[in-house]
C-alpha positions in Angstrom: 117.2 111.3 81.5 113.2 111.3 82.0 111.4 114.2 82.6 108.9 113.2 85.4 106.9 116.3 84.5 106.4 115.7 80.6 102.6 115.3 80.3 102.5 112.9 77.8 105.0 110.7 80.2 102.8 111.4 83.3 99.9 110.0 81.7 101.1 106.6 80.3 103.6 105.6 83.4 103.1 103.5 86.9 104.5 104.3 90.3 105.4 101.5 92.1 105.4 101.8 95.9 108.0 99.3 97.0 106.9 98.7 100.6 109.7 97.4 102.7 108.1 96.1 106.1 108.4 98.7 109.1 108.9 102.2 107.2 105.7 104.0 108.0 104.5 102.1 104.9 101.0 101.8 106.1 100.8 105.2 106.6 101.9 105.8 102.6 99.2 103.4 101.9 96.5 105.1 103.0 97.7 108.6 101.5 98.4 106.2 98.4 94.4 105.4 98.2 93.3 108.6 98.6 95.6 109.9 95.4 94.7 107.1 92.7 91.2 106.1 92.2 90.3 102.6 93.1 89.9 101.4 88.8 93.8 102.8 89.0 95.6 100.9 91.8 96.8 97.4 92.0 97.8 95.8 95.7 100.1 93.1 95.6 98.4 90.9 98.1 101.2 88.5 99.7 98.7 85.8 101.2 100.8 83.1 99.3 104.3 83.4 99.0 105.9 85.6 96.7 106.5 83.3 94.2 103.0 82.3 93.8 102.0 86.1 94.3 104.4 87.0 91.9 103.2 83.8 89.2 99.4 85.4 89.6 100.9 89.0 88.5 102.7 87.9 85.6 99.6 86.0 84.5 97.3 88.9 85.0 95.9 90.4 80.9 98.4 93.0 79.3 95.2 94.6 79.3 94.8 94.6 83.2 98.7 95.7 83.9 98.1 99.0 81.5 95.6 100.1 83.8 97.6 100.1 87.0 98.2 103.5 87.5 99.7 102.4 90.9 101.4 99.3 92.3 102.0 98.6 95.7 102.3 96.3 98.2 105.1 94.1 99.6 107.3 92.8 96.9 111.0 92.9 95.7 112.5 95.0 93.0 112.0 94.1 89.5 108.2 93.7 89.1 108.1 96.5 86.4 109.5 94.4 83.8 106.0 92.8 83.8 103.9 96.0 82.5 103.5 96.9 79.3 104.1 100.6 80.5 106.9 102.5 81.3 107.4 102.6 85.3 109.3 104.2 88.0 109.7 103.7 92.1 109.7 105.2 95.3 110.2 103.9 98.5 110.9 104.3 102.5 114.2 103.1 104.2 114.8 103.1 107.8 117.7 102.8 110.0 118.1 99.1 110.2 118.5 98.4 113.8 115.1 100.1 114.4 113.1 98.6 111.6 114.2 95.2 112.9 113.3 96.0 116.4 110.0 97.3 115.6 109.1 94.4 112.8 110.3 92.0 116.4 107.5 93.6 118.4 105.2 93.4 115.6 105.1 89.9 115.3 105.0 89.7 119.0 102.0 91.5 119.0 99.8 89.6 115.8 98.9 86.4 116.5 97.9 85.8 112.8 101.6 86.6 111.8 103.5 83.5 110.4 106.2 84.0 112.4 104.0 84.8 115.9 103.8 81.0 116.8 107.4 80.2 116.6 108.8 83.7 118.2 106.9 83.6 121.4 106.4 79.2 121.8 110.2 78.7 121.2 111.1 81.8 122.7 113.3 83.9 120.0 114.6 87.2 120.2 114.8 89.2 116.8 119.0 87.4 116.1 117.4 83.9 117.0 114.8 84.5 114.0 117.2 85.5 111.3 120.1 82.5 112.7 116.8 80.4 113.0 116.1 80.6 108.7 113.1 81.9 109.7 113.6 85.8 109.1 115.6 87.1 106.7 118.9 89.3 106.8 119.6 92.8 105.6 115.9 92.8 104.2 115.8 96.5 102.8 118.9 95.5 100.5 117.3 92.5 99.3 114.0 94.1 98.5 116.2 96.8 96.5 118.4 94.1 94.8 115.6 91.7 93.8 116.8 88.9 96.2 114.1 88.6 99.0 113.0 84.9 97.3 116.9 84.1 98.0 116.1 82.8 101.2 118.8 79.7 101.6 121.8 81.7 101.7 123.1 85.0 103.7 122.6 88.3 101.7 125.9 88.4 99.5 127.7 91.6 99.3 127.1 91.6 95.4 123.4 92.6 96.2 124.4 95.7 97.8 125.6 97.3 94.5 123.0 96.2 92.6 120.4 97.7 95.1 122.4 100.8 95.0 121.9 100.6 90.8 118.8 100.3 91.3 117.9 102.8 93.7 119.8 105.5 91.2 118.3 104.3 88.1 114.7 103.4 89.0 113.3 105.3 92.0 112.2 108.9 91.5 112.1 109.0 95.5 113.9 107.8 97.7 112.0 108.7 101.3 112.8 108.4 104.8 111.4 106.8 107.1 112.8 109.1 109.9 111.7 112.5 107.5 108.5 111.4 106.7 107.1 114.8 105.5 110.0 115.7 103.4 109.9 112.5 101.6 106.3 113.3 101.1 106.6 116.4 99.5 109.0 115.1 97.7 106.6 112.8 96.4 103.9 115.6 95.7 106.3 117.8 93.8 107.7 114.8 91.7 104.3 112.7 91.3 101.9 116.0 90.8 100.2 114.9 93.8 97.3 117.2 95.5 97.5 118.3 99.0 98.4 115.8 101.2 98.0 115.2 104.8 98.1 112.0 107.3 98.3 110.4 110.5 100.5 107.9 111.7 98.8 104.1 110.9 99.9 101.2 112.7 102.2 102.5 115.1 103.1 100.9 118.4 103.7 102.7 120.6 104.1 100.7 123.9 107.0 98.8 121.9 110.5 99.0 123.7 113.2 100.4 121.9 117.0 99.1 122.3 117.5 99.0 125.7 115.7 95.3 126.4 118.5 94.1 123.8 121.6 93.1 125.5 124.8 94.0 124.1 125.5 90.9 122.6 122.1 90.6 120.8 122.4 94.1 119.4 125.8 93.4 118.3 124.7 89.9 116.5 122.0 92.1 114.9 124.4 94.6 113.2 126.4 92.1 112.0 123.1 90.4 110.3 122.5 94.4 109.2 125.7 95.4 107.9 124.7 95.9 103.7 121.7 97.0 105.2 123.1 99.8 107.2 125.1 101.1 103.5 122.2 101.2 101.3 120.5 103.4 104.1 123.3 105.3 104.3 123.6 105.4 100.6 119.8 106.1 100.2 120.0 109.1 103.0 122.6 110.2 100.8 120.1 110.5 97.8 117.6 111.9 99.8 119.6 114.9 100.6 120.9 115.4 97.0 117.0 115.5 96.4 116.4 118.0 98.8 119.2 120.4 98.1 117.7 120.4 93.9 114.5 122.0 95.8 113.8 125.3 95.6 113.7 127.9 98.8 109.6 127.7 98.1 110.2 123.8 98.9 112.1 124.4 101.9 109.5 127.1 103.2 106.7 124.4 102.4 108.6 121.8 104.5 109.1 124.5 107.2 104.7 124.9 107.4 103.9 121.3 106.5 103.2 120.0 110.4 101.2 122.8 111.0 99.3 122.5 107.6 99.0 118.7 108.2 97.7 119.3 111.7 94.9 121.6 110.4 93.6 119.5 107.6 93.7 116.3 109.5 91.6 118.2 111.9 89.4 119.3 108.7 88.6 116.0 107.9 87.8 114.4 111.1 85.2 117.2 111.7 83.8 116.6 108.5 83.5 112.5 109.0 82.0 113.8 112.3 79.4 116.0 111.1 78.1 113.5 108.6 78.0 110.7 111.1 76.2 113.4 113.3 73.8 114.2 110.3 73.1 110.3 109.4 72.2 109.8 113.4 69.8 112.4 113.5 68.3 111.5 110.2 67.6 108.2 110.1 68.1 107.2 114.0 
């Protein structure tokens, strides 16, 4: 079994952030930058599909990959076997009717989204996409399983045990969307990460939750859900084994860490303050 606090192990290994849409990814992403030096993290930039993302990665120098001290980005399980280096995972599920609802509104909400022009034009709800081809089902267990570039068939039930594999073999963490902070100091005390703190990034807030859904539509929806709903209940399942291996110094952390986030987030907007303040008055 790996020791994620052997030194030598630390020093030579990448994390890879597997970013499955609508977790409160953005939010990791911008604690992500502020841990790992810009020379040490590689985004997986999706502006192409993933098969053509995935074709530039592959080709990138041997040389490059040993670098990345981080990965992230939206992609599906399985990228590692193209480092040199060993790696490990970590990610963020999310009850699935919730992350669908919110990824809906989302791309209600972007006009640059691919999928903006066809949901509001032709009118679909969040089941229309998914019956449509155009959205994908149960996406957190085909992101875990390696089977997002599946996209001409329904998401078998085969790629539910493999995603559970996976998540037990590969990811040091596996967060929660809903227990943000825990699943970040999980992350500290497993990654050697300093003190973090955050604020919520692209939230939206004005989006409806289940209500505007009729029945029928929500029912559709956990039918298109149903691996999706194991592996979170699966990975909630992990995530409290990981918690209950945490000492009562953990627990006592997790107790203090809204206040202590609160504090330092204040810090640091008074310090981006002052210098703005200072540059004004300086130079006008």
């Amino acid at each position: 079994m790996i020791d994620y606090h052997d030194d030598e192990f630390m020093q030579m290994q990448t994390e890879i952030f597997l970013h499955i849409p609508k977790t409160a990814g953005s939010t990791m992403n911008n604690i992500l930058m502020r841990m790992y030096r810009p020379e040490q993290r590689h985004f997986f930039s999706l502006g192409d599909s993933m098969a053509t993302a995935m074709g530039r990665f592959k080709n990138l120098p041997a040389s490059q990959k040993a670098a990345i001290k981080l990965l992230y980005g939206h992609f599906e399980f399985g990228i590692h076997q193209y480092l040199p280096q060993p790696a490990h995972y970590f990610t963020l599920l999310r009850d699935p009717l919730e992350r669908y609802i919110s990824d809906y509104y989302f791309i209600l909400k972007n006009p640059a989204h691919p999928l903006y022009t066809a949901a509001t034009e032709r009118n679909l709800n969040v089941v229309d996409l998914i019956e449509s081809g155009l959205a994908l089902d149960n996406v957190q267990t085909r992101t875990l399983a390696g089977r997002i570039s599946h996209r001409q068939e329904l998401c078998p039930p085969a790629a539910l045990e493999q995603a559970k594999e996976n998540l037990r073999n590969h990811f040091v963490v596996v967060g929660l969307t809903e227990e943000f902070d825990k699943t970040l100091l999980l992350l500290q005390y497993h990654l050697g990460w300093s003190a973090v703190h955050y604020k919520r990034e692209n939230v939206n807030r004005q989006r409806p939750r289940r209500r505007p859904f009729s029945p029928a539509i929500l029912k559709k929806l956990t039918r298109y859900t149903e691996l999706d709903q194991e592996i979170y209940q699966y990975g909630k399942q992990l995530f409290h084994r990981q918690l209950e291996q945490m000492g009562p110094r953990f627990h006592l952390h997790a107790r203090l860490f809204p206040l202590l986030n609160h504090s330092r987030t204040l810090y640091w907007q008074a310090r981006k303050y002052s210098v703005r303040q200072w540059l004004r008055e300086r130079f006008g």
